[in-house]
N, C-alpha and C positions, 0 to 999 in steps of 0.2 A: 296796118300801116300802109302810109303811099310811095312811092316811090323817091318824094325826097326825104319825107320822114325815114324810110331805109339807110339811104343813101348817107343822109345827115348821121346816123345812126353808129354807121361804120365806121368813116370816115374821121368823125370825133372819137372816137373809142381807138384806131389805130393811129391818130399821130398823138392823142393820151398816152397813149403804151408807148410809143418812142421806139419799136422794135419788133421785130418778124417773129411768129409762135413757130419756130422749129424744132428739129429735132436735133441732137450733137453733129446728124451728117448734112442736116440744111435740109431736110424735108419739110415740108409744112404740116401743121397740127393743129388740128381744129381747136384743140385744147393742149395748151403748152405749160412749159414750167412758170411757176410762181405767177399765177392765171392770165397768162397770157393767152390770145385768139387770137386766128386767122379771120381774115374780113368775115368769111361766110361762120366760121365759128363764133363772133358776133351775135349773131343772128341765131343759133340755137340756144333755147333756154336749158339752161341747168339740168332738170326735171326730165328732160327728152334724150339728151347729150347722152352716147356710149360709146366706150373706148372702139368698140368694134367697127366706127365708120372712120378711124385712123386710117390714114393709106387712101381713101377710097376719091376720088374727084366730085365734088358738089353734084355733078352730073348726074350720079348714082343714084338708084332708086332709093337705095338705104339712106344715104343724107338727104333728097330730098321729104322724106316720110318724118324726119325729126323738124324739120322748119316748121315755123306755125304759120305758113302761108302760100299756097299753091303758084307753085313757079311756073308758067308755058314756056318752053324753050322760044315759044317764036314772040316775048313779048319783051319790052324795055326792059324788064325788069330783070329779065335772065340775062341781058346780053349786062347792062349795065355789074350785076352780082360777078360776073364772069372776066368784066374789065380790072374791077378792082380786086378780086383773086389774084390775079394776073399779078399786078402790081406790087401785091404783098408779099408774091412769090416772087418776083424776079426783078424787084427796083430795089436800089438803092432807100434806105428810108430817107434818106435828104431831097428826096426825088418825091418822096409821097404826095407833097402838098402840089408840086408841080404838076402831076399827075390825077390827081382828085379835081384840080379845075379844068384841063382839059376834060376831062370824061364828063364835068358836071356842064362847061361849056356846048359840048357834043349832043349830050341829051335834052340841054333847057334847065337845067338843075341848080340851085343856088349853092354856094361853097361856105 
């Protein structure tokens, strides 16, 4: 996948869901109840996904070893994965869509 196919990827899949994959105390989870995901949990297929990268920041070696596609910290595509975390984590979901076209304005990305 490319980068807006990513992007496109998440981005429809989190304002589908209508709502933040957390935990009771407002954590984030890659995998949440009644399957809900966090943008980057998105992104991990089924088949790869275990509980034990809970807690852990995308950053992590352990979450990036289950994505099916080699992130560089120093590329769009990390910084772009990292904005819309962000987001999922700490907007408003009314805010989502506001937010998905800045970041896609930012990068050259379509929405």
């Amino acid at each position: 996948m490319n980068l807006q196919q990513i992007f496109t990827t998440i981005t429809t899949a989190l304002i589908k869901q209508g709502k933040p994959s957390t935990t009771e105390d407002g954590s984030c989870k890659y995998r949440g109840p009644d399957g809900l995901k966090c943008a980057i949990g998105h992104l991990i297929p089924d088949n790869l996904y275990t509980p034990t990268i809970e807690g852990l920041s995308f950053r992590h070696k352990h979450v990036l070893s289950v994505l099916p596609l080699p992130i560089p910290a120093d590329s769009p595509l990390y910084s772009v994965l990292e904005l819309l975390q962000l987001t999922h984590d700490s907007e408003d979901v009314s805010q989502w869509p506001h937010r998905f076209s800045e970041i896609a304005k930012e990068y050259g990305l379509s929405i």
